[in-house]
DRENROLO-188501 format. One record per residue (C-alpha): residue in three letters; x, y, z. Coordinates in steps of 0.25 Angstrom, whole numbers. Last residue first. Example, Ala and Ser with C-alpha at 12.3 -4.5 7.8 and 13.67 -1.06 7.14 Angstrom:
<rs>
+--------+-------+-------+-------+
: residu :     u :     v :     w :
+--------+-------+-------+-------+
:    Ser :    55 :    -4 :    29 :
:    Ala :    49 :   -18 :    31 :
+--------+-------+-------+-------+
</rs>
This chain:
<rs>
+--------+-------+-------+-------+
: residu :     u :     v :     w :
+--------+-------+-------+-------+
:    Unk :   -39 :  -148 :    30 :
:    Unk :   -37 :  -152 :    17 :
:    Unk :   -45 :  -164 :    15 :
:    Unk :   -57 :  -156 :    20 :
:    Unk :   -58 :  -146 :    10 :
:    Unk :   -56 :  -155 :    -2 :
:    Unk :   -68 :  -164 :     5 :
:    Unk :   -74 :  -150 :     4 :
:    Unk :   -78 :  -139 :    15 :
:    Unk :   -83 :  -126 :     8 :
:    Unk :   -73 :  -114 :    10 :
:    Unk :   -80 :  -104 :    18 :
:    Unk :   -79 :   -88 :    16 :
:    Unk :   -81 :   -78 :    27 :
:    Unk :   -84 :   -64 :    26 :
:    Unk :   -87 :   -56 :    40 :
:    Unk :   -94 :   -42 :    39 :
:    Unk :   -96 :   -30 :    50 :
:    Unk :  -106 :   -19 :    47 :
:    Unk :  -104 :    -7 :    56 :
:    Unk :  -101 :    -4 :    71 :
:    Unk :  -113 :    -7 :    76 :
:    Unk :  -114 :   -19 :    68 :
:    Unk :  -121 :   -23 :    55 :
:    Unk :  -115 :   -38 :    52 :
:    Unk :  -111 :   -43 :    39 :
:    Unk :  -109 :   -59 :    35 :
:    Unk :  -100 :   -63 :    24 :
:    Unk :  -101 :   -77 :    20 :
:    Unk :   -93 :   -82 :     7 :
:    Unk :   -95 :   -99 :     5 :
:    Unk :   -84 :  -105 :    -4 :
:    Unk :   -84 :  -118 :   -12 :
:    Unk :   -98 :  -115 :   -21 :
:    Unk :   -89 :  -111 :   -31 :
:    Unk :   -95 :   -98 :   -31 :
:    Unk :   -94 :   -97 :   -17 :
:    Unk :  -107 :   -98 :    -9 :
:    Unk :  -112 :   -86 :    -1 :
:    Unk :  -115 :   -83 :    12 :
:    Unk :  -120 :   -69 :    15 :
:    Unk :  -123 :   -64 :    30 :
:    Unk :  -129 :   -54 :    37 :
:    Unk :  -129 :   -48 :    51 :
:    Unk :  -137 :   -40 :    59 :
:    Unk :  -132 :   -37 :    74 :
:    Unk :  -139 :   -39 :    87 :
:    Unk :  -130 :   -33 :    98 :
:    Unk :  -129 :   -39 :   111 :
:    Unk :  -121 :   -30 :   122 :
:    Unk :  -111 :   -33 :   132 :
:    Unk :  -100 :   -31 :   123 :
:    Unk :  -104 :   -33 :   109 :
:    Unk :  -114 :   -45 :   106 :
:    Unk :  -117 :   -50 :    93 :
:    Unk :  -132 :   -55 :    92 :
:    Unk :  -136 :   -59 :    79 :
:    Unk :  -145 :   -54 :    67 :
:    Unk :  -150 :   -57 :    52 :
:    Unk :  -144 :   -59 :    39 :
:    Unk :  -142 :   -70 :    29 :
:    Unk :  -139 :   -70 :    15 :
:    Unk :  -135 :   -82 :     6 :
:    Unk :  -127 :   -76 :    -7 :
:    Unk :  -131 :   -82 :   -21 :
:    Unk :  -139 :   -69 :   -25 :
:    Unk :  -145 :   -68 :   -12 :
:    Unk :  -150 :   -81 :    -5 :
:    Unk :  -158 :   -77 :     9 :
:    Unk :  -155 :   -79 :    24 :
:    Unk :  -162 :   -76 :    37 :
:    Unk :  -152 :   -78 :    51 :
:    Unk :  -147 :   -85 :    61 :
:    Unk :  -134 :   -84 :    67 :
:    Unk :  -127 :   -93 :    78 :
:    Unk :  -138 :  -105 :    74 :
:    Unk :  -140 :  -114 :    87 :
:    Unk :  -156 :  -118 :    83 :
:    Unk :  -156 :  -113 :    68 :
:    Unk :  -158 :  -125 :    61 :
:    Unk :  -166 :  -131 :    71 :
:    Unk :  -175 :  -121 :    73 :
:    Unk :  -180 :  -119 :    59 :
:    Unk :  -173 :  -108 :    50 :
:    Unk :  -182 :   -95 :    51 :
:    Unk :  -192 :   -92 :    39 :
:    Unk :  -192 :   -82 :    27 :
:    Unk :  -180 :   -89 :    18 :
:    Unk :  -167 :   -95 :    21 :
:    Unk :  -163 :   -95 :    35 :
:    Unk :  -149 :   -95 :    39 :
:    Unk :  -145 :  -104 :    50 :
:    Unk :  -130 :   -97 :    57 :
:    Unk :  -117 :  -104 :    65 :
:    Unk :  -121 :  -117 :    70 :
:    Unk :  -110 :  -121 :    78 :
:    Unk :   -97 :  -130 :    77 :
:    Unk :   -86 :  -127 :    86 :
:    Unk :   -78 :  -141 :    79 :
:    Unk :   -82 :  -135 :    66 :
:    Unk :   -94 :  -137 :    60 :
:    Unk :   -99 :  -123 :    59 :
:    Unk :  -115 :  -123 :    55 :
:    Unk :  -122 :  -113 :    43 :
:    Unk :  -137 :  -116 :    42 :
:    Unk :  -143 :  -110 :    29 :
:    Unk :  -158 :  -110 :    31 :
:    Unk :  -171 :  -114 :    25 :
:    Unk :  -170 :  -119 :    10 :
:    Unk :  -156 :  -127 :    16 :
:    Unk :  -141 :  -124 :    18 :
:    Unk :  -132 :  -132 :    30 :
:    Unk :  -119 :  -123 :    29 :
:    Unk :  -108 :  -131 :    38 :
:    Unk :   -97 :  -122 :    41 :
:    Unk :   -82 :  -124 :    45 :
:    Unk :   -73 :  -117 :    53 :
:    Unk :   -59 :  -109 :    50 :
:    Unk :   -59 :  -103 :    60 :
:    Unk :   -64 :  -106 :    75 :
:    Unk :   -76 :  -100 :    79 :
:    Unk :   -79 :  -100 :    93 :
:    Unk :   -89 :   -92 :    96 :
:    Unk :  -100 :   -94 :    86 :
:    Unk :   -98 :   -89 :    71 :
:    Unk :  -109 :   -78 :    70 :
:    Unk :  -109 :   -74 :    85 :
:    Unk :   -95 :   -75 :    87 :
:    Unk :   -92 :   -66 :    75 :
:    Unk :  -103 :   -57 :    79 :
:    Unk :   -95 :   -54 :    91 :
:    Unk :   -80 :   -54 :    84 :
:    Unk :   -86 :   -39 :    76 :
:    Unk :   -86 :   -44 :    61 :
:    Unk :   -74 :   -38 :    53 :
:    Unk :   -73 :   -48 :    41 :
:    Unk :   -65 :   -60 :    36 :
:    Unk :   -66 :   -75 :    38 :
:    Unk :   -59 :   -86 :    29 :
:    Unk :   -61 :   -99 :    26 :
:    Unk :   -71 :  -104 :    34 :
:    Unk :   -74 :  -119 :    31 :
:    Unk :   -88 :  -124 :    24 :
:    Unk :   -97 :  -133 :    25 :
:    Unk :  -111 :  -137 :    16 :
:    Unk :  -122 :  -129 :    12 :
:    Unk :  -120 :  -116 :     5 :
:    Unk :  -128 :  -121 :    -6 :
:    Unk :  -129 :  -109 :   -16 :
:    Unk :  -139 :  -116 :   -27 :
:    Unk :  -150 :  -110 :   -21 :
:    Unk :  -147 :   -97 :   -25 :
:    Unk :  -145 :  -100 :   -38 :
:    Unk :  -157 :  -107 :   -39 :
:    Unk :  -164 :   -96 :   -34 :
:    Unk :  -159 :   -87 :   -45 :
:    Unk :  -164 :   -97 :   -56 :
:    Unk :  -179 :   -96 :   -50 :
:    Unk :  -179 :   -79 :   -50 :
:    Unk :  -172 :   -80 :   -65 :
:    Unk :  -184 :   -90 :   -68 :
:    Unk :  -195 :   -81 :   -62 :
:    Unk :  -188 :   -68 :   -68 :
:    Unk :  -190 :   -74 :   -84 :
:    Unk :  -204 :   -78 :   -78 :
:    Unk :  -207 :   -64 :   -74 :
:    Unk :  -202 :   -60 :   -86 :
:    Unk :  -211 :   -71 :   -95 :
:    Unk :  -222 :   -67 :   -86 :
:    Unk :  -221 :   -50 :   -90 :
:    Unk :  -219 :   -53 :  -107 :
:    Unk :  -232 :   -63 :  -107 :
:    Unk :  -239 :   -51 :   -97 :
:    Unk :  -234 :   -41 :  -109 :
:    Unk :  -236 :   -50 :  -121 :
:    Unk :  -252 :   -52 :  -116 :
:    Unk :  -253 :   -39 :  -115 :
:    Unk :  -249 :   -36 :  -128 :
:    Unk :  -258 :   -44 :  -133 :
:    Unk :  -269 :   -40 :  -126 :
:    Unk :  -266 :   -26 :  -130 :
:    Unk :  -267 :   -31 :  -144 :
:    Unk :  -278 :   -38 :  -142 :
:    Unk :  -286 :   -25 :  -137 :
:    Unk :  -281 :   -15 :  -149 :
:    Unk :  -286 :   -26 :  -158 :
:    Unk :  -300 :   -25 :  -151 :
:    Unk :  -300 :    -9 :  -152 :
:    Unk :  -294 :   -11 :  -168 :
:    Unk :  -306 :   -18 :  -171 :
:    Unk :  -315 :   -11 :  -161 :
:    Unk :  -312 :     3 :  -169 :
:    Unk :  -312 :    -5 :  -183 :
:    Unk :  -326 :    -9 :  -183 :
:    Unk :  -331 :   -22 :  -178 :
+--------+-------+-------+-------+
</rs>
């Protein structure tokens, strides 16, 4: 073999070499984003908003219509909520002596079953978000003698502590966006005893 094909051959096994450090180099990254990809799901999941909670306090300028539409007509503060979460949905309840199913937010592509929904005041499509629940979609607020479909989303998230849920929901009205924060305290033994 004279030198020509010598160093042609050499020339071969080096590229190869270095070819295969680049696809080794490219799987280890996309592993490295795999893991970091996996370990913020199980962030995400960890936030449980299951469980109740009592309404502490209420502020924002939404229109008195969309209130009766989000909350039911006759909400009486301070209430309390149930949270039922699973894979599918996120079903919010208020036990109080006017109970009603207030919103079923569905996790993921499809609709929440029938029976999970069947009554709901607000339905909606849901995702996690950097530890906050959003959901979004439409309802009918009415304003004098005409029906308006309005959008609206909402963020739920948990407290540090896990003791406080923080829910802000915005609404896009004709006369601009309109907000509500509310936080809920979560409903303890410790609670109970002092009421």
């Amino acid at each position: 073999m004279d030198l020509y094909q010598r160093r042609k051959w050499r020339s071969v096994g080096v590229a190869r070499t270095g070819c295969q450090w680049l696809v080794a180099l490219v799987l280890a990254v996309l592993m490295g984003a795999g893991l970091a990809a996996d370990s913020a799901r199980v962030a995400v999941a960890s936030d449980d908003l299951s469980g109740s909670w009592t309404l502490k306090e209420s502020t924002g300028n939404l229109p008195e219509q969309a209130v009766r539409v989000i909350d039911g007509p006759t909400s009486t503060a301070p209430y309390t909520i149930e949270i039922e979460q699973t894979t599918a949905y996120v079903r919010v309840r208020r036990v109080s002596q006017d109970a009603v199913l207030l919103r079923v937010m569905s996790l993921g592509t499809g609709e929440p079953d029938a029976p999970s929904a069947e009554g709901a005041l607000l339905t909606g499509r849901a995702e996690w978000r950097d530890r906050t629940l959003f959901s979004h979609g439409t309802l009918a607020v009415k304003q004098g003698f005409v029906k308006r479909r309005v959008t609206f989303e909402e963020q739920w998230r948990l407290g540090a502590e896990g003791n406080t849920v923080t829910v802000v929901i915005s609404m896009k009205t004709p006369l601009g966006l309109k907000t509500r924060t509310q936080v809920y305290v979560r409903v303890t033994e410790k609670n109970l005893a002092r009421t």
